[in-house]
N, C-alpha and C positions, 0 to 999 in steps of 0.2 A: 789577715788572711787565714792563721790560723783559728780564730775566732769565726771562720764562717765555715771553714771546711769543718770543726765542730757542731756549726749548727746543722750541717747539712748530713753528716753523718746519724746524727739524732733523729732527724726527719726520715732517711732511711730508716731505718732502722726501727721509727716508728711506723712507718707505714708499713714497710716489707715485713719486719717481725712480728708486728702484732695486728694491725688491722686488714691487711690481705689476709695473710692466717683464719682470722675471724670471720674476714669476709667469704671466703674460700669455703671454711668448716658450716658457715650460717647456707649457702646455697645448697651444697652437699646436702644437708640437712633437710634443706625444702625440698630439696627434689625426691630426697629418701621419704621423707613425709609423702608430696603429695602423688606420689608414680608407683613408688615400692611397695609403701606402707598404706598408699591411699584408701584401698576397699576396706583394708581394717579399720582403720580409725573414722572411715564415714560409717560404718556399719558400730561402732562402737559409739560414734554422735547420737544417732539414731536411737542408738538403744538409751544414753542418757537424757535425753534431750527433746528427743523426736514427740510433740505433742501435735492433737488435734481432733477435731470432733468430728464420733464416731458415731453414725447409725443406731438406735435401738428399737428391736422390732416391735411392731404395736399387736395387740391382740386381732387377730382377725374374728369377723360377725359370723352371728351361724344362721344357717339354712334350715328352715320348720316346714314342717305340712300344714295343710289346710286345718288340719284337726290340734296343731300345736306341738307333735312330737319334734325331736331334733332328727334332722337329715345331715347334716356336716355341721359338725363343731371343734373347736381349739382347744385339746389340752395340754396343759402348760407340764414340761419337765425340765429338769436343771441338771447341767452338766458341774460338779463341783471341782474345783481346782485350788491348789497349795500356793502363796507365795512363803516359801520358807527366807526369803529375805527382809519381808517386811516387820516381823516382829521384833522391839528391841531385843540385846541379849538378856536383861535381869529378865526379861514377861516369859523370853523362848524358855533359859533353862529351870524357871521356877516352875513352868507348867507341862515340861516334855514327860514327864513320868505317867502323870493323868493323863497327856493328849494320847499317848502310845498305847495305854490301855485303853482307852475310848476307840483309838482306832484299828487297834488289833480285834477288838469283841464285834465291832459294831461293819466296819466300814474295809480295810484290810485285813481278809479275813483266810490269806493266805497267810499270815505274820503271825508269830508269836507276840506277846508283849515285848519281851527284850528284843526283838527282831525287828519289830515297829520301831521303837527306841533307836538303835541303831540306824534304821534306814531314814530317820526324822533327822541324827546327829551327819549323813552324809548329805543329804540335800540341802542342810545348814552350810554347809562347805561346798558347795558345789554353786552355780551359777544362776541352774533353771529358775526361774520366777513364776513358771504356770506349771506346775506341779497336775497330773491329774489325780481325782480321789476317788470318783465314783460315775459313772454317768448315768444319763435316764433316772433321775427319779424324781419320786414323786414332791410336791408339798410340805405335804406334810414329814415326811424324808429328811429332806430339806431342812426344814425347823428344827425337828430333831438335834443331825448333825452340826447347824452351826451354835448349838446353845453348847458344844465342846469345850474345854477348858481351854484358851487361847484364842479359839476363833470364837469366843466368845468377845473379844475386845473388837471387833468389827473389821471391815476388809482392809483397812490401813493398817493397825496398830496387831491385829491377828491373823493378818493373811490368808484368810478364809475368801476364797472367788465363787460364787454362783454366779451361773451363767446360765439364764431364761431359752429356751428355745419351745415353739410351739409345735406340736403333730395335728394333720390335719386326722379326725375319725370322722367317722360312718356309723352309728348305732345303729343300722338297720343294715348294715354289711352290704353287700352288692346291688338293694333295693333302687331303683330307678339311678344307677351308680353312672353313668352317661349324663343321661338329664342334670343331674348335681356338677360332675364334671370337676375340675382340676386348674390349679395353676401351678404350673411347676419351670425349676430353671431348665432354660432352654428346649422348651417344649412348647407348641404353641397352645395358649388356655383351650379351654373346654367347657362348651354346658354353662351353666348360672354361675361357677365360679369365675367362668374367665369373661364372661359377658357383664356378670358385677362384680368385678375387679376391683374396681376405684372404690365402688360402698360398701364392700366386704372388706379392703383390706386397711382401712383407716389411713392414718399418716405419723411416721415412724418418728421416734425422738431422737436428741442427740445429748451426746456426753462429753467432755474434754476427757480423751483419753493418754495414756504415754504410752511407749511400746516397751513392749518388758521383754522382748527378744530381738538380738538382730536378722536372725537366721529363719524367724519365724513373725506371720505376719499378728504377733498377737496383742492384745493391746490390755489394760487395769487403769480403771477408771483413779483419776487424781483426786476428786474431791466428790462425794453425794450432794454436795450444794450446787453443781453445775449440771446436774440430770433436768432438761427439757423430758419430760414425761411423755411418753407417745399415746397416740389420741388412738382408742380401739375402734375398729369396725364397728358399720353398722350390720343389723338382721336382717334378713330376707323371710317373709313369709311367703310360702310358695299356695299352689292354687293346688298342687297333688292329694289326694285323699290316700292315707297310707293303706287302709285297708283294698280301694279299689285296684290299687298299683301290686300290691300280693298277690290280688284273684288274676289279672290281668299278664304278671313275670310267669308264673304259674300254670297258666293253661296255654302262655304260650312256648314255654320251655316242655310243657308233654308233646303239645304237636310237633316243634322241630326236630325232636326228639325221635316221637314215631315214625316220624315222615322222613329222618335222616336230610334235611333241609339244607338249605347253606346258611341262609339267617331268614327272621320274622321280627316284623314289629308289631304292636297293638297301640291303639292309642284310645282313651277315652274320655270326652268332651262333652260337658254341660250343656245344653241344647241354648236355653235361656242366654246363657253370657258369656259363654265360649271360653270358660276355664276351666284350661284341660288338666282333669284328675286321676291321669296315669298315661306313661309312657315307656310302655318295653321296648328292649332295642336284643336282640338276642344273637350271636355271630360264631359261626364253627371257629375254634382256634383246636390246637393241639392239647389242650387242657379239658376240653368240655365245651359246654357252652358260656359265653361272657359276652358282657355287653362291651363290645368293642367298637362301635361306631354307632352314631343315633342315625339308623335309618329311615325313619320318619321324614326326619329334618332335610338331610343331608344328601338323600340319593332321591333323584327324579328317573325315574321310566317309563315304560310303555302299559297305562293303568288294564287294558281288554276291556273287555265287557260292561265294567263298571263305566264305564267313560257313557257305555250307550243312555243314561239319564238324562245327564247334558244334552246329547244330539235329540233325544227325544223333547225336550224343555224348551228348544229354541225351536222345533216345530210348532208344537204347542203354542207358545208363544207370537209366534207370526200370525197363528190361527188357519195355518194350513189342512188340517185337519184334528179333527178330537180321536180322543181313546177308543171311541167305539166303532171308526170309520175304517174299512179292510183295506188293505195293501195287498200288496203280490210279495212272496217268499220264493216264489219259485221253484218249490218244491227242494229245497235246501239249498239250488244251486245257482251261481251263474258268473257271468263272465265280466273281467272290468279291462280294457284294452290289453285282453290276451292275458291278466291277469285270474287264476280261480280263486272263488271265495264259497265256503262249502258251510252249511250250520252243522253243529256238533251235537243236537238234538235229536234223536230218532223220528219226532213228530214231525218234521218237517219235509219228510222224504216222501208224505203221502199226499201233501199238499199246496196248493200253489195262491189261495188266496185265502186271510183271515183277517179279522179287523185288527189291531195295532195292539189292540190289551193283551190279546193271545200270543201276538211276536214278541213284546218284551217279557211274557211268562216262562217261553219256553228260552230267551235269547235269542230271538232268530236275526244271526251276522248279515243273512244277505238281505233280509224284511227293513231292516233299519236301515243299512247302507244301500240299497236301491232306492227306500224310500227319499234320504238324502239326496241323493242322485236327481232324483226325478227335481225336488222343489229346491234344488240350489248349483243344481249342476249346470254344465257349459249351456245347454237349452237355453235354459231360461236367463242366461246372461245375453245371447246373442237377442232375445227379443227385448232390450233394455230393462232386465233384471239385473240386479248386485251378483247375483251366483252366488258362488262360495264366498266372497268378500262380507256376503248379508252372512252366511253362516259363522264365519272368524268374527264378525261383530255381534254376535248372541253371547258366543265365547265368551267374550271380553267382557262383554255383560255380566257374566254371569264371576267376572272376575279372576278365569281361569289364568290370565296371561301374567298374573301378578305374584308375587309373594307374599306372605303374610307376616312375617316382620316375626316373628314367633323372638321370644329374649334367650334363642340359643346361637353361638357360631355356627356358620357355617353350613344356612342355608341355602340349598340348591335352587336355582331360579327355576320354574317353568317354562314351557317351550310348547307355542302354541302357532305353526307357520300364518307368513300372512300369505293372503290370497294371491294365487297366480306369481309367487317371488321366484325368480330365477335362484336367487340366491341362498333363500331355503329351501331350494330343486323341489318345486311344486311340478308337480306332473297328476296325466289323466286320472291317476289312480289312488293320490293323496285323498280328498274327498271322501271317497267312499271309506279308505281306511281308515281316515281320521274317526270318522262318525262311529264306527267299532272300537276305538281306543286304541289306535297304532299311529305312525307319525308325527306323535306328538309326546311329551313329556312332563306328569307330576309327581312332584312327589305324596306318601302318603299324607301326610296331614294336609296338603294343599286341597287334594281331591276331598277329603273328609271334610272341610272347609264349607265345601259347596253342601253336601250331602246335609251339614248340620243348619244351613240356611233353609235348605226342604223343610227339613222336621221343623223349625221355625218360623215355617210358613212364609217364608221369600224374603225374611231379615236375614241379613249376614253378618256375625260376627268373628271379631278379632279374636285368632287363638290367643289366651296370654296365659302364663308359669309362675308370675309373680303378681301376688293381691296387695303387699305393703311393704313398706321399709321400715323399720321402726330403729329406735334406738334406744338403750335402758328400758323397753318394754313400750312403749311409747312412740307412736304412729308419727313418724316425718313427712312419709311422703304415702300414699295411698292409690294403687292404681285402677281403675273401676272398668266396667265392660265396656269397648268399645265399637260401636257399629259399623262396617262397612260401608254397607248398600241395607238401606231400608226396606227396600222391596226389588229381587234381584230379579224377579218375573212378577205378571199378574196374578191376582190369586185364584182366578180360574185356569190357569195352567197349572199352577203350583198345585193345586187339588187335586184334578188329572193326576200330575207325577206321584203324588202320595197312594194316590190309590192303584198306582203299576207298581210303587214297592211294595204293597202290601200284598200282593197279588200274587208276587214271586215267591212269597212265604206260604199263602193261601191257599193259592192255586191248588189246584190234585196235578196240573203238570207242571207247577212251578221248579225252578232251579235250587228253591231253598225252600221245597216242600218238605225233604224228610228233619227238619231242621224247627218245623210246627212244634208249638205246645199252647196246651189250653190253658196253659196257668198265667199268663198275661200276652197280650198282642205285639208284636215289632216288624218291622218294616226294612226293607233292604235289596240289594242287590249283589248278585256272585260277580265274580270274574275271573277268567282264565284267561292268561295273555302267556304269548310262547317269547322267548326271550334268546339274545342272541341267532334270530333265526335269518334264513336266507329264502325265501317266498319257495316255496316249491321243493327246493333241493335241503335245506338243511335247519334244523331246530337244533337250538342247544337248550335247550330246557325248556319248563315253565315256572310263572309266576301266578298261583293263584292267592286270589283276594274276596273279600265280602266287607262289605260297607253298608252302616244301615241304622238304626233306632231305635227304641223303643225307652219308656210302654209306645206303640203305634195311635193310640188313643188322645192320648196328653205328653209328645215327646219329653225325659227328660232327659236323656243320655244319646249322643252319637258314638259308636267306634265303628274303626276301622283296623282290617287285618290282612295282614297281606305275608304270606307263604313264598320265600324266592327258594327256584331248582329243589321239589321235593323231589324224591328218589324212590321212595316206594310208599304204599297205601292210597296209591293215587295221585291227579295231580289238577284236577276242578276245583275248583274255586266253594263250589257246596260242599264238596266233599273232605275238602285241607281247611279251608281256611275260615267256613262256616259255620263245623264244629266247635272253635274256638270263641267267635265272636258269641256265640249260643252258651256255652260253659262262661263265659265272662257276665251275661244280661241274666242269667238263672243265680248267679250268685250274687249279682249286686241287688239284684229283685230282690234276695232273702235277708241283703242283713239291711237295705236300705228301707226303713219304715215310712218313708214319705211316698215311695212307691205302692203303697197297701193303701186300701180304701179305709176310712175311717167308720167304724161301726157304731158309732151311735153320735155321729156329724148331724142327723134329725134330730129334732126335738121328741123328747120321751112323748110316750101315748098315755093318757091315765089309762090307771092300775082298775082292772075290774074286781068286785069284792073277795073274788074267788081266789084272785090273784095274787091279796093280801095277806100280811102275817095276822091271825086272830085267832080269839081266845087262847090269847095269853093271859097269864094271871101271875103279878109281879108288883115289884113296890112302882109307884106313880112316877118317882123322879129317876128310874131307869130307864122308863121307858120315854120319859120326855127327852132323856140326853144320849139317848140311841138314833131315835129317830129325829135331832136336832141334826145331826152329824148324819146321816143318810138322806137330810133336807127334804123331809116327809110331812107334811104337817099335820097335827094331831087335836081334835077339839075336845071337849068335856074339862071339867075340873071337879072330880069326885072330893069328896071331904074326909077318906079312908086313904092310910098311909098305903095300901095296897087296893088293887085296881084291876082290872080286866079292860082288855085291849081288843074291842069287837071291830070288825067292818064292817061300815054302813055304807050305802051303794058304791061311791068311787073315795068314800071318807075312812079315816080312821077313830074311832071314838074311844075314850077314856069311861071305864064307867064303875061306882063304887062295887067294893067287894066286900062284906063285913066278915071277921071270924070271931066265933065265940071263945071267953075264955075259961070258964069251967069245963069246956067238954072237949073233945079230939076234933080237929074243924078236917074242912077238905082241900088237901092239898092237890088234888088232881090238877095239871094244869100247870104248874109251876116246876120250874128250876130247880136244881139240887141247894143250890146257897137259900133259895127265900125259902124253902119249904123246909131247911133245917134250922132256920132262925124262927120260923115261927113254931115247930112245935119242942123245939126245944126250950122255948121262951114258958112253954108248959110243962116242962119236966119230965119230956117223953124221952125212951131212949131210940135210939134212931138207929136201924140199920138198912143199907141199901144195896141193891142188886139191881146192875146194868149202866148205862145214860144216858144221857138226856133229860128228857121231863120228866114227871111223875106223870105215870098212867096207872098203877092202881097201887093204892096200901091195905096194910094188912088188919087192918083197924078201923072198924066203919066210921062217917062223920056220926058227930053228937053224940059218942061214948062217950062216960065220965072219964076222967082221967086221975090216977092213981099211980102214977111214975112208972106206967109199962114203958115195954118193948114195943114199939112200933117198925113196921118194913115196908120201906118204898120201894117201888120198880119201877125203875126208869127203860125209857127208849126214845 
């Protein structure tokens, strides 16, 4: 008995004294661990522990003009950083004395040397692992710094960090700076950057990294053999001509300017292939003026005037009547269910009937929109005509109801009602309004679209911004012109309308008469549209515009320009927004040489004898290798190293010239070189006054010779 109550006291004793205890002190412990101490010691895992692969940014592709300069390119800068814990201690204190100096002179350059020193021996002591050293620099910066005494042993064993980051630039600063456009975080992209997104911005690498702080999310690469390299973007070659986009920010930052505006754009489009090679976007901010939204693209409204082509195009095209067949104007005025419609012309107040070339010369609002009226209005639907349904289908024709896909975000659809829709509230007086440019909606390059199909003579092309993609210099993908509509009317209409814009320019009452110059032809149309307005009671502004061509002869260029809420200098469309497109065609006329006739494209005329260089008199194989190189051809073969050079009817003939050498020969005729080779080859002394040839010496031919003084006069 006593033998058990010992064993049983032992067992107490061991379990109460020491294994409860234990066990007690071990929970205690976990729960201090994982409740108390928890956020520490994960965040201290973390910092020891915590691996994984990290992101690294790829170079993004740049942006060029037509002509090759750069529009948006990546330069690369590096942020540098300290691990002062990675270096062993023999490498740290055998090189803190040179690192201190190197980055007291160089790099901290608020620090003395013993100050560097010092602030190198506390961060030695200290914890931080991402030390900063320097930011933004450059390259070659870069190199520099890290061939340092220390961080010369590389980012493990010298604790030297760069850290790559790229800046998007602009070498042409604000130049077409919309059109180029932006990707930024939490912004939505913009322009060719954010539309070529995916082939600008390649595909990033990855690294196995550790985090070298708990409190910060920063990460140091564990090994350079585990770098996945990231693949850099490709290039964008854009269709922009730098020069045209200059002349074009340029004349239209004078006009919004003068005109106190609210914004303008310009656009200008290669007739042939519809690559468009400038794009202003110009917008009041409180800074000045910037390009802060692509109006072009992006804003649809109510085009005026310019819209009357189109209405006029699908008459035409029906063959309802020609250019030269009259209409009623109505003497400016007339009524549409109670609604007025008034022309803005003085010419129109005197008369009430001209044929259709004269209404689109001066604009006359109610000539077109009556005319519409008559051959697509309710009449003629009720006697089993289309109506207006056949006018909305010219439209469509003519491609107005579509977009054009242009390679920017963010363009605005057209709006083009359908006939008789409740739903687009088609009433009596849509019709007529439409056919003047109201009730309906484009934007400017849309409408410029159609305009450049005119100059094109009824092909429609695709606007496009980008001609290639390349990569390392070298062509991936290649984008070429693409055609809409082959022929968007027939070419007898299409002819017709060419010769009513040119008419507008021509005209002595044209709308874009003072606007003429003799120095090459173009073609076009004004427009003045009233904006935010309430039919009768209220205008909030105007928007004028001009849309048009040239040369008118051989189109190769369309723009379009368009003026919103100018405020003072007027507010027509000839008069805002036509000066502009005019300063834009004069300037590209001057520097673009393909625009200039070529002056000697005929084949030469032969030379009449009179015409020709002769009597010259010179050595033979000058004159063969003068006129080899002027591709003249020359016949004779004299047997004298000197020679005369006669013309014979449309010929040139070689023919001998002999000089004697006892006596003073005649140099008249000749060149300052061959006439002093040859009488100095006699022992004469030479002196001359004037140049050019010799026309008289002073020494007659076939005097002996006796080593005078001889004097030529040249002229």
């Amino acid at each position: 008995m006593d033998i058990k109550n010992e064993v049983l006291y032992r067992v107490y004793f061991l379990l109460f004294g020491i294994i409860v205890p234990v066990a007690i002190a071990l929970i205690y412990r976990t729960v201090q661990i994982s409740y108390v101490e928890g956020d520490d010691w994960r965040r201290e895992g973390e910092y020891i522990y915590n691996k994984g692969m990290q992101p690294l940014e790829a170079d993004r592709g740049n942006i060029l003009s037509a002509n090759g300069e750069l529009l948006a390119t990546s330069i690369p800068y590096f942020d540098l950083y300290f691990d002062p814990q990675a270096p062993a201690e023999e490498d740290f204190n055998e090189q803190l004395d040179t690192l201190a100096h190197c980055l007291a002179y160089y790099v901290l350059e608020d620090y003395t040397v013993g100050g560097a020193r010092e602030y190198l021996l506390q961060l030695r002591d200290g914890r931080d692992r991402h030390v900063r050293l320097k930011s933004k620099v450059s390259y070659a910066e870069k190199k520099f710094i890290e061939d340092f005494p220390l961080f010369n042993l590389g980012r493990n064993r010298g604790g030297f960090i760069a850290e790559k980051r790229n800046e998007r630039k602009r070498p042409f600063g604000i130049l077409a700076q919309r059109t180029i456009g932006y990707v930024r975080d939490e912004a939505k992209p913009v322009g060719l950057e954010g539309y070529f997104n995916e082939e600008l911005g390649g595909h990033p690498g990855q690294q196995i990294m550790i985090k070298v702080d708990p409190d910060k999310d920063l990460w140091m690469p564990v090994d350079d053999l585990t770098v996945i390299e990231p693949e850099s973007g490709n290039d964008l070659v854009t269709t922009l001509d730098i020069d045209i986009q200059d002349i074009a920010e340029n004349a239209l930052r004078r006009a919004v300017n003068v005109h106190d505006a609210e914004w303008g754009t310009a656009v200008v489009m290669e007739v042939e292939t519809g690559a468009v090679r400038a794009i202003a976007n110009l917008g009041r901010t409180k800074k000045g003026w910037w390009e802060t939204y692509n109006y072009a693209v992006g804003t649809a409204s109510e085009p005026g005037s310019t819209f009357k082509a189109a209405s006029v195009l699908a008459l035409l095209e029906d063959g309802f009547l020609t250019i030269d067949d009259s209409i009623r104007i109505y003497n400016g005025k007339a009524e549409f269910y109670e609604e007025q419609m008034e022309d803005a012309s003085p010419y129109s107040y005197r008369l009430d009937t001209l044929p259709l070339r004269d209404a689109f010369e001066i604009s006359s609002n109610v000539g077109i929109a009556k005319t519409v009226e008559q051959f697509y209005g309710s009449k003629t639907r009720q006697n089993g005509n289309e109506g207006a349904a056949r006018f909305v289908k010219r439209l469509k024709q003519f491609h107005l109801d579509q977009p054009i896909g242009i390679e920017i975000l963010g363009e605005a659809n057209p709006l083009i009602k359908e006939a008789y829709s409740e739903k687009m509230k088609w009433s009596g007086t849509t019709l007529p309004w439409m056919s003047i440019g109201y009730e309906l909606r484009l934007t400017p390059l849309q409408l410029l679209t159609f305009y450049n199909a005119v100059a094109n003579d009824g092909e429609m092309m695709r606007p496009y911004l980008v001609s290639e993609i390349q990569r390392f210099g070298k062509t991936v993908e290649r984008n070429y012109p693409t055609v809409i509509n082959r022929r968007i009317a027939s070419r007898k209409a299409i002819e017709q309308l060419q010769e009513l814009l040119e008419i507008v320019v021509e005209g002595e009452r044209g709308t874009a008469h003072e606007l003429y110059t003799d120095k090459y032809r173009f073609a076009g149309k004004t427009g003045t549209a009233q904006v935010n307005y309430k039919r009768g009671t209220y205008i909030g502004g105007h928007q004028a515009s001009f849309v048009g061509y040239f040369p008118a002869d051989e189109p190769k260029y369309s723009c379009i320009v368009v003026i919103n809420k100018p405020r003072r200098g007027g507010f027509y469309g000839g008069d805002v927004a036509g000066p502009v497109f005019r300063e834009i065609a004069d300037n590209i006329h001057r520097i673009k040489v393909d625009l200039h006739p070529v002056m000697n494209e005929a084949p030469a005329r032969p030379l009449a004898a009179e015409e020709m260089p002769g009597m010259n008199i010179g050595h033979q194989a000058d004159f063969r290798k003068a006129l080899a190189y002027l591709g003249m051809p020359v016949y004779g073969n004299p047997e004298t190293a000197v020679s005369v050079l006669r013309p014979h009817a449309d010929s040139l003939m070689l023919e001998r010239r002999t000089l004697p050498e006892e006596v003073v020969p005649n140099v008249i005729g000749m060149g300052l070189r061959d006439a002093l080779h040859v009488l100095e080859n006699r022992n004469l002394k030479v002196a001359v006054e004037g140049v050019g040839k010799v026309r008289r010496q002073s020494i007659r031919p076939n005097t002996p010779t006796n080593g005078q003084q001889i004097k030529l006069y040249l002229r």
